[in-house]
N, C-alpha and C positions, 0 to 999 in steps of 0.2 A: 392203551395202544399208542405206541408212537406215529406221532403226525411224519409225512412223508419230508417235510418241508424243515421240522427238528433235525431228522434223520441225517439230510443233504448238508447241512451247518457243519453237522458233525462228522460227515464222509468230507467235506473242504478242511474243517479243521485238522484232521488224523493225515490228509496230504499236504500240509503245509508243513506240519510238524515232521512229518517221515521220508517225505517225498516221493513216498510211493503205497501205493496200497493195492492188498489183493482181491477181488471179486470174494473169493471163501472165505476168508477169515472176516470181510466186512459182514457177511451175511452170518455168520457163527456170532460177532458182537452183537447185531442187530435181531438175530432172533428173525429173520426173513430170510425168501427164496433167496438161488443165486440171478433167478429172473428178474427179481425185484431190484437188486443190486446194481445190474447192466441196465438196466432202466434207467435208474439213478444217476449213474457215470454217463450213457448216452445224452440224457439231457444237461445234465452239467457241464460236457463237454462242448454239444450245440451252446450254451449260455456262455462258450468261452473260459467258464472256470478250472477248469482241469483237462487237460488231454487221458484220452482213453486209449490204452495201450494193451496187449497180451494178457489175458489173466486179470485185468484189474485198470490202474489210472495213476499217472505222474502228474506233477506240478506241471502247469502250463510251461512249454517252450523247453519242456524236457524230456525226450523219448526216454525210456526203457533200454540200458544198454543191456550187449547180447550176454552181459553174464546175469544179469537179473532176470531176463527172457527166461533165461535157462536153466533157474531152480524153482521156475512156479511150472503148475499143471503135469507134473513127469508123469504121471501115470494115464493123464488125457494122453497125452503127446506118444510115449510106447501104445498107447492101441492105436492111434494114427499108422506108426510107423510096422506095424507087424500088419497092420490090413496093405502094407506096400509093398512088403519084399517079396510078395509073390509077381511082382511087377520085373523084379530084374532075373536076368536071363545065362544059362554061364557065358553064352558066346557075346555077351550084348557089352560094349564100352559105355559106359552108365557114366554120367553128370548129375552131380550132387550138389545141389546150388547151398550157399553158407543156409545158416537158422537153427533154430532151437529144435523144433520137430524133425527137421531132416538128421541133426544130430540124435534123437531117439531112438529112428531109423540104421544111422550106422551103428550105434552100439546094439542091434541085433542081430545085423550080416553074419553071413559065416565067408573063409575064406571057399572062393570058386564060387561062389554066388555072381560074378560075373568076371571076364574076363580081365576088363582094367574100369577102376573107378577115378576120374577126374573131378574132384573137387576144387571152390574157392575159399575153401575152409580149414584152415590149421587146424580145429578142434575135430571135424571130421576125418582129416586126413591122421591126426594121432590114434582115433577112435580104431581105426583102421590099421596101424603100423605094422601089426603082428600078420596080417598077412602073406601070404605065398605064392600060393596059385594065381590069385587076383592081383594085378598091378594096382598100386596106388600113385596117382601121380597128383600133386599139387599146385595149382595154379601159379604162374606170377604176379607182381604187385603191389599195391603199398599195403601195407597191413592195416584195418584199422579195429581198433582193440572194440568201442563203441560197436560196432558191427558185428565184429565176429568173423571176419571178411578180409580178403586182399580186393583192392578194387585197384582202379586204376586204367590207364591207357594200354600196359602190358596186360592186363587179367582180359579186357578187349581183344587185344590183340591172339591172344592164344585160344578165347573161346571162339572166335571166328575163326579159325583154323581148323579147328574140330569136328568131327562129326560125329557125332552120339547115336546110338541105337534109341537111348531113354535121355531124356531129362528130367530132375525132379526138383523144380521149382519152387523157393518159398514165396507166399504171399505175403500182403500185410492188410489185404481187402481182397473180398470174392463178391462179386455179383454177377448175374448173369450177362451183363454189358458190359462188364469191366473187372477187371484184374488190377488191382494195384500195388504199389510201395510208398514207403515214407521217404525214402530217400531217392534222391534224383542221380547220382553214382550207381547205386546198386540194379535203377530200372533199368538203366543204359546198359545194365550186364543181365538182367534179368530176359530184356526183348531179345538178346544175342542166342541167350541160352535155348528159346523159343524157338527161335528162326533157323537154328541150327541145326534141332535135332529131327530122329524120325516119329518120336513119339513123345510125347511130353506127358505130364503129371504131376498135380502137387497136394497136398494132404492140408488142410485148413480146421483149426479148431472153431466152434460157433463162436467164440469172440469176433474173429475177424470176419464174419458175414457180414456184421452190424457196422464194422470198424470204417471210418474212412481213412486215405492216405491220397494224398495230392499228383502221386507220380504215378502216371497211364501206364503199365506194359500189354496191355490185350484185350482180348475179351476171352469167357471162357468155352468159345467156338476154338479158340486157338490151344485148348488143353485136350488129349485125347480121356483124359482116367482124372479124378477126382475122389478123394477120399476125403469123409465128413463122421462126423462124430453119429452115432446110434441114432442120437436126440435130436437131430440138425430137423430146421423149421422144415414141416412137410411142406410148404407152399413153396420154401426157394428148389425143392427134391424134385418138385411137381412144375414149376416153371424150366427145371433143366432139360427133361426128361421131353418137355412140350415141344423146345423150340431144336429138340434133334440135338443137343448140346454133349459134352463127355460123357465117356461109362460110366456110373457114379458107383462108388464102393462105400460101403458102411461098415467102420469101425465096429468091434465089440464092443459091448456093454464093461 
């Protein structure tokens, strides 16, 4: 049996070499859980050695850009986003904040699923183009490729203008005190997105319960709807549900 201690050597080693590694495939090498694995990356991250990201762990001081985000976990992420769309409404102008989940989310819309969707996301807003019924309007901004995102002072400027029925916020952390992001641009558009609409919501895979991220947008008193994976830890289900917190939805299996 592999010592947990060989194991970590070698989970450092394979992200030095690659720059990145997946939660699944480590645990398919290793012949262990995927529990075991986030274990792994969780404390190696606390020891500084590797930042823990989406799906898996980057070289330290290098996040997971949104096109790597966005070919791990697809099939976690469409049952996120199909336990959502019963959230949007025809008459409802829906906000689709950028991310990889939320992009799972658009590629299952149908057109008239709401009346106009406003995104900050190129990749959603292509997802989207064939549309008719449903306006698509895409934010302004600087584009950044690493993101996935226009952000900016303009993408500011237009979400404060707005008024949403729904918003559908990505995370990069959920706890029951706090909502977070990795990036300090995106929180400043994340809290707008908040503040703005009537009704807020965002879908989170169990990586990022565990995940920390530096930049505050809320707590999740300020989310109305919450979507979590089948499997999400009964205790953080049971601490939401305590403190009077969001409607909580569970993905399929």
């Amino acid at each position: 049996m592999q010592l947990a201690e060989e194991r970590r050597r070698l989970i450092l080693e394979a992200v030095d070499e690659e720059g990145k590694v997946l939660a699944a495939e480590l645990a398919r090498r290793f012949d262990i859980s995927e529990d075991t694995v986030r274990r792994d990356l969780r404390d190696l991250d606390l020891a500084g050695l590797l930042r823990r990201v989406h799906g898996g762990a980057v070289r330290r001081g290098g996040e997971a850009s949104f096109t790597q985000r966005e070919g791990t976990d697809q099939q976690r992420k469409a049952l996120l986003g199909q336990a959502l769309r019963p959230l949007l409404k025809p008459l409802d102008t829906v906000l689709i904040d950028a991310g990889s989940t939320n992009l799972a989310l658009a590629r299952q819309l149908d057109d008239g699923c709401a009346a106009a969707i406003v995104t900050n996301s190129p990749q959603i807003a292509l997802a989207l183009g064939e549309f008719r019924r449903t306006r698509v309007i895409l934010l302004g901004g600087t584009y950044s490729a690493h993101c996935g995102a226009v952000l900016g002072a303009r993408t500011l400027a237009d979400i404060q203008a707005l008024c949403a029925d729904l918003c559908i916020v990505g995370l990069c952390s959920l706890a029951p005190d706090r909502l977070g992001a990795t990036n300090d641009e995106e929180a400043v558009l994340k809290r707008a997105m908040l503040a703005g609409s009537a009704r807020r919501a965002a879908a989170v895979l169990n990586d990022r319960l565990t995940a920390s991220a530096p930049f505050t947008i809320g707590t999740a008193a300020d989310l109305d709807h919450v979507v979590l994976e089948a499997d999400a830890p009964a205790d953080l289900l049971a601490t939401l549900r305590r403190e009077g917190g969001p409607d909580l939805l569970l993905a399929e299996r």
